[in-house]
C-alpha positions in Angstrom: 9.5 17.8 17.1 10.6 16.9 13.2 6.8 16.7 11.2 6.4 14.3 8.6 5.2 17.1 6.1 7.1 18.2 3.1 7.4 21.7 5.3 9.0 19.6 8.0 12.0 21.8 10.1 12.9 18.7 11.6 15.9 16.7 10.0 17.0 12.8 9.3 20.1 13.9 8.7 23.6 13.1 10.2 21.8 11.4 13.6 23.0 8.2 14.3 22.0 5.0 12.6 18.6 3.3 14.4 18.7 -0.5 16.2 16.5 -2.6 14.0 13.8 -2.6 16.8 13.5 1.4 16.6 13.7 1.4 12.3 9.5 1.4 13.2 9.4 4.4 14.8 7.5 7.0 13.1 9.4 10.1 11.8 7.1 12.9 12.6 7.3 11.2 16.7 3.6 10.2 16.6 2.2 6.5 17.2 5.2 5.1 17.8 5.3 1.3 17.6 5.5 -0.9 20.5 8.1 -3.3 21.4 9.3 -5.7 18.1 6.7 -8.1 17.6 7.4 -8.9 14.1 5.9 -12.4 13.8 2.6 -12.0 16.0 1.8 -15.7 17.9 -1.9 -14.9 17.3 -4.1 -12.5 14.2 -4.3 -9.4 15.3 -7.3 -7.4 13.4 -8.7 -3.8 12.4 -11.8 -3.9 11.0 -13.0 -2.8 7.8 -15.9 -0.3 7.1 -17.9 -0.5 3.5 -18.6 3.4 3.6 -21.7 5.3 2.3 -21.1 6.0 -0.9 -22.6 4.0 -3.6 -9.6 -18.8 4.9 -9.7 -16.2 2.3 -11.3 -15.6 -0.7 -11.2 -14.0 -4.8 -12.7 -10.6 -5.3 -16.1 -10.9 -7.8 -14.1 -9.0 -10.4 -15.7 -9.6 -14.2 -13.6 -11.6 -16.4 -11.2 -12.8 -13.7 -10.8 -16.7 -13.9 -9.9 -17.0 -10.5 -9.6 -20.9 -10.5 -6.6 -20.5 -12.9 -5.1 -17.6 -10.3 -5.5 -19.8 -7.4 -3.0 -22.2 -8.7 -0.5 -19.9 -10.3 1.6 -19.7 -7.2 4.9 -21.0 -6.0 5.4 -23.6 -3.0 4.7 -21.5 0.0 7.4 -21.2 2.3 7.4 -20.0 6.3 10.1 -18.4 7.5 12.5 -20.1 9.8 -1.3 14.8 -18.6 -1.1 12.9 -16.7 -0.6 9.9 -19.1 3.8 10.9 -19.1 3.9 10.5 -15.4 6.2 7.9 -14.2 5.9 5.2 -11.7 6.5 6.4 -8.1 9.5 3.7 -7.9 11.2 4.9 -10.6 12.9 7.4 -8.2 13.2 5.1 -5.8 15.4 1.6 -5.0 13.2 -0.8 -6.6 12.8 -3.6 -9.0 10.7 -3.2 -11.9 7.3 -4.6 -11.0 6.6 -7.7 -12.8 3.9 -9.6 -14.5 4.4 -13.4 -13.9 3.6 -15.8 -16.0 0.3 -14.9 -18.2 -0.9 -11.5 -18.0 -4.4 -12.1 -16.1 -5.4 -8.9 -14.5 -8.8 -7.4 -15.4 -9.9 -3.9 -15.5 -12.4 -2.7 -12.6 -15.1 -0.5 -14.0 -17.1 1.2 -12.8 -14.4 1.7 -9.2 -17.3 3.0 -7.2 -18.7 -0.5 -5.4 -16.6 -1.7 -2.1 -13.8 -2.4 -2.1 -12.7 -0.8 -5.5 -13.7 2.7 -4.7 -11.2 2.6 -1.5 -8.9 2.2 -3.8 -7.1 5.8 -4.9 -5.0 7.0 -8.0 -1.9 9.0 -6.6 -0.8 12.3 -8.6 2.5 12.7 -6.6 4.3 15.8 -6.6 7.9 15.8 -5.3 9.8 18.8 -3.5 12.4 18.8 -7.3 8.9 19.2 -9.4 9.3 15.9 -10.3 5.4 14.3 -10.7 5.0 10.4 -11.1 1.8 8.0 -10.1 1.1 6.0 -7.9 -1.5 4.1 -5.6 -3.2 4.5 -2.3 -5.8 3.3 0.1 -8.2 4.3 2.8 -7.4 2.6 5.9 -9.7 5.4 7.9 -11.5 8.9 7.3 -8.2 10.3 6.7 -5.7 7.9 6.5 -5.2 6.8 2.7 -1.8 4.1 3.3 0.7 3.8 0.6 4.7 3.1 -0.1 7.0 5.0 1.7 8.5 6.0 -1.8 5.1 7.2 -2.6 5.5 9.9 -0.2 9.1 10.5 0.4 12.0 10.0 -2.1 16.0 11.0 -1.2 16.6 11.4 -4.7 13.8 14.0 -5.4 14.7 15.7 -2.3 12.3 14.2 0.7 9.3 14.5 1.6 6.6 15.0 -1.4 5.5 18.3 -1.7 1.7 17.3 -2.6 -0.8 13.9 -3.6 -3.5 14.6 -5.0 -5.9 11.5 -4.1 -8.7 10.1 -6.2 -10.5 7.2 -5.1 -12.2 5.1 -7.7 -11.1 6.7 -10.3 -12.2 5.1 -13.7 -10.7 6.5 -16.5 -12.0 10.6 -16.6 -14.6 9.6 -13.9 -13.8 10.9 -10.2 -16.6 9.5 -8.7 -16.2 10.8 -5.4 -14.0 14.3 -6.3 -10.3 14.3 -5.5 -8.7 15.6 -2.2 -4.9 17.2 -1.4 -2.7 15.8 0.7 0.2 17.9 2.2 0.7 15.8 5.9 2.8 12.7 5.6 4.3 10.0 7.8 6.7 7.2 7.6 9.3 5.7 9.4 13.1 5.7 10.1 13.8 2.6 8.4 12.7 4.2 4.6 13.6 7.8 5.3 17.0 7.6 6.7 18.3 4.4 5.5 15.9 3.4 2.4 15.4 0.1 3.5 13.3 -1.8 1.5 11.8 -4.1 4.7 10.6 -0.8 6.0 8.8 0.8 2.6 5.2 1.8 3.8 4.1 5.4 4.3 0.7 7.5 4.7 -1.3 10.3 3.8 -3.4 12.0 6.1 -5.9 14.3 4.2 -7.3 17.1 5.7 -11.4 15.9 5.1 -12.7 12.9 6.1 -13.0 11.3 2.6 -12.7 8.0 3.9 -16.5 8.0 5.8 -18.2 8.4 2.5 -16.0 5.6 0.5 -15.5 3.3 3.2 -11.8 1.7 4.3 -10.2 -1.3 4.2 -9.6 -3.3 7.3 -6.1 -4.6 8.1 -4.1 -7.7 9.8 -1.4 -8.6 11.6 -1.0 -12.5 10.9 0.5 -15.4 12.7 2.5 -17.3 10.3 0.4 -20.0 9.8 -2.4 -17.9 8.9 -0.6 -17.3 5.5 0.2 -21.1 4.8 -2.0 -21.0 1.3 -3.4 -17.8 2.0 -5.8 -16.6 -1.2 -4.2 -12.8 -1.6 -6.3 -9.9 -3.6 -4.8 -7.3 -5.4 -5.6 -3.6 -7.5 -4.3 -0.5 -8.3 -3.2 1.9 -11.0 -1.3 0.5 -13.4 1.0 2.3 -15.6 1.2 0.0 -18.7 -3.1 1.0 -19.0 -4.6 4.3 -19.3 -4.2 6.4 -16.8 -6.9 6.3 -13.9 -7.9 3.0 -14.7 -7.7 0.4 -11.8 -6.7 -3.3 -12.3 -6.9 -6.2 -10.1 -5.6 -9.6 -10.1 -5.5 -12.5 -7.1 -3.5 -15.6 -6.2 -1.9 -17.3 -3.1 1.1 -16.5 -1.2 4.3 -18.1 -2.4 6.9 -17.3 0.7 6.9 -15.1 3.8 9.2 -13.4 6.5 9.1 -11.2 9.1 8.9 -8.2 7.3 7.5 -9.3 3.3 4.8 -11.3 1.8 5.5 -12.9 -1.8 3.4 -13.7 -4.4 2.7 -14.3 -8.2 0.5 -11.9 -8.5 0.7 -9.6 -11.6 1.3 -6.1 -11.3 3.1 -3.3 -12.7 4.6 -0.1 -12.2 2.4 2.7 -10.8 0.8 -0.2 -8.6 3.2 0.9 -5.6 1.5 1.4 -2.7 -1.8 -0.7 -3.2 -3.2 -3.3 -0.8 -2.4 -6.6 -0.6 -5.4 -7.7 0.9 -7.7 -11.5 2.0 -11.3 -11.6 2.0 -12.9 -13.4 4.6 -16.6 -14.0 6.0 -17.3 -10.3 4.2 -14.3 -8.8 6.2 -11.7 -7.4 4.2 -8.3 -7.0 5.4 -5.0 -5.9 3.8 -2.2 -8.1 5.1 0.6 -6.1 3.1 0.9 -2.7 1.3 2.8 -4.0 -2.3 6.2 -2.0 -3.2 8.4 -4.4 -5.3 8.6 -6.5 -8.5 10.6 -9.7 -9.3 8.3 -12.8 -9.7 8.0 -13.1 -6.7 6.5 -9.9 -6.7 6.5 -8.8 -2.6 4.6 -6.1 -0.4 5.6 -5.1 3.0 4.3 -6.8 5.7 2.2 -6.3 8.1 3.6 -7.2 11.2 2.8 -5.7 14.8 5.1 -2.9 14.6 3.1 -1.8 11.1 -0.1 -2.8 12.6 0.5 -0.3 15.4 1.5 2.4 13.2 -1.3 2.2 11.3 -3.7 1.9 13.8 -2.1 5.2 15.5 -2.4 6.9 11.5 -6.3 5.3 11.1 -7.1 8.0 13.8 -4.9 10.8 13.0 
């Protein structure tokens, strides 16, 4: 059976090209997604859990006008030494992540209050030696979710070699240490055909990190439940200093079966971070962002990402 690992035997290579329904299925063979259920009929939900450690709705985040962000949104539309690391997408196929408009996004410090401290900095080392940044989120003990091009890149030779994973980081402050990750998944869609609909990845870390920081919940929606949707938004940044986390919020602009777009500002080094609504206390990420453009987009998650991550919460 090919692992997911960067010390994966198993080879993408020269097999033949996946149907669209099987572009879900996970590379290393475990939780498999279901049949395609891209556009669910009805919310499907995985709770959230606040940790120990010390309609939707805007984050409290100090110095963020959120009445402003709420309107700074396109029509929605349904679907018929560290500091000289790069951005994780430069190696990869994407646009150049974008700030739209005016430059709203506020610095979270301290990153060690729910839900900023599920939030992790990426150190990403690649099998070429290549390092770049990026960011990551607990979705369970062990599973901390990101971009697929966080953890594997073609162009730097596959599957990354290490992450380091620091959650709430804040500058030089590590609030709750760091952990190593060397176990990765994925799925056929990014690793053999680097297809930007299927660009979400994770990291399963060998401790349970994730019980003391707490996790973010996450959704599959209907389509209706994102008609004027309030989205959430932070990660790492690399126009700031490095480790600092910065968030920013607004509504959905358009949707399809497999991205959610959005005015939301970010920038590079923000690959990988959650996309997520707030609702009666209950956070739940909705789409793990990847890409730039104004629209800036995220993948979606739709039941055949929902199932995958549900299999990886457990892992």
């Amino acid at each position: 059976m090919a692992t997911s690992s960067h010390q994966s035997t198993g080879s993408d290579e020269g097999t033949d090209q996946p149907s669209n329904g099987d572009q879900h299925k996970v590379v290393s063979g475990e939780g498999q997604a279901g049949p395609d259920e891209s556009s669910p009929a009805t919310d499907r939900v995985a709770e959230s859990f606040d940790g120990t450690g010390s309609g939707g709705e805007i984050e409290a985040a100090a110095g963020f006008n959120a009445s402003r962000a709420a309107g700074e949104s396109l029509p929605f539309q349904a679907p018929d030494a560290q500091d000289d690391l790069k951005p994780a997408e430069v190696s990869a196929y994407a646009d150049p992540e974008t700030v739209c408009g005016s430059d709203d996004r506020v610095r979270i410090s301290p990153a060690n209050a729910a839900p900023w401290r599920f939030i992790c900095q990426l150190i990403i080392t690649m099998p070429n030696g290549a390092g770049y940044r990026g960011t990551g989120w607990f979705i369970g003990p062990r599973a901390v979710m990101t971009a697929g091009h966080c953890v594997f890149s073609r162009a730097d030779g596959g599957w990354a070699r290490r992450i380091e994973v620091i959650p709430g980081m804040d500058g030089a402050a590590r609030p709750y240490g760091s952990a190593i990750g060397t176990s990765f998944r994925s799925v056929i869609g990014w690793t053999q055909n680097g297809d930007q609909n299927f660009d979400y990845g994770c990291i399963i870390l060998p401790t349970p990190l994730g019980n003391t920081t707490g996790y973010f919940g996450f959704a599959s929606l209907s389509n209706a439940s994102f008609n004027n949707l309030l989205l959430n938004n932070s990660g790492y940044a690399g126009d700031k200093p490095f480790g600092t986390q910065w968030f920013n919020a607004g509504r959905v602009s358009s949707i399809n079966s497999r991205k959610v777009y959005y005015m939301l500002d970010t920038y590079g080094g923000q690959s990988g971070s959650p996309v997520w609504r707030l609702a009666n206390g209950q956070r739940h990420a909705v789409g793990i962002h990847a890409y730039g453009g104004c629209p800036n987009s995220a993948t979606r998650i739709n039941s055949e990402v929902f199932n995958n991550m549900y299999a990886w919460r457990s892992l």
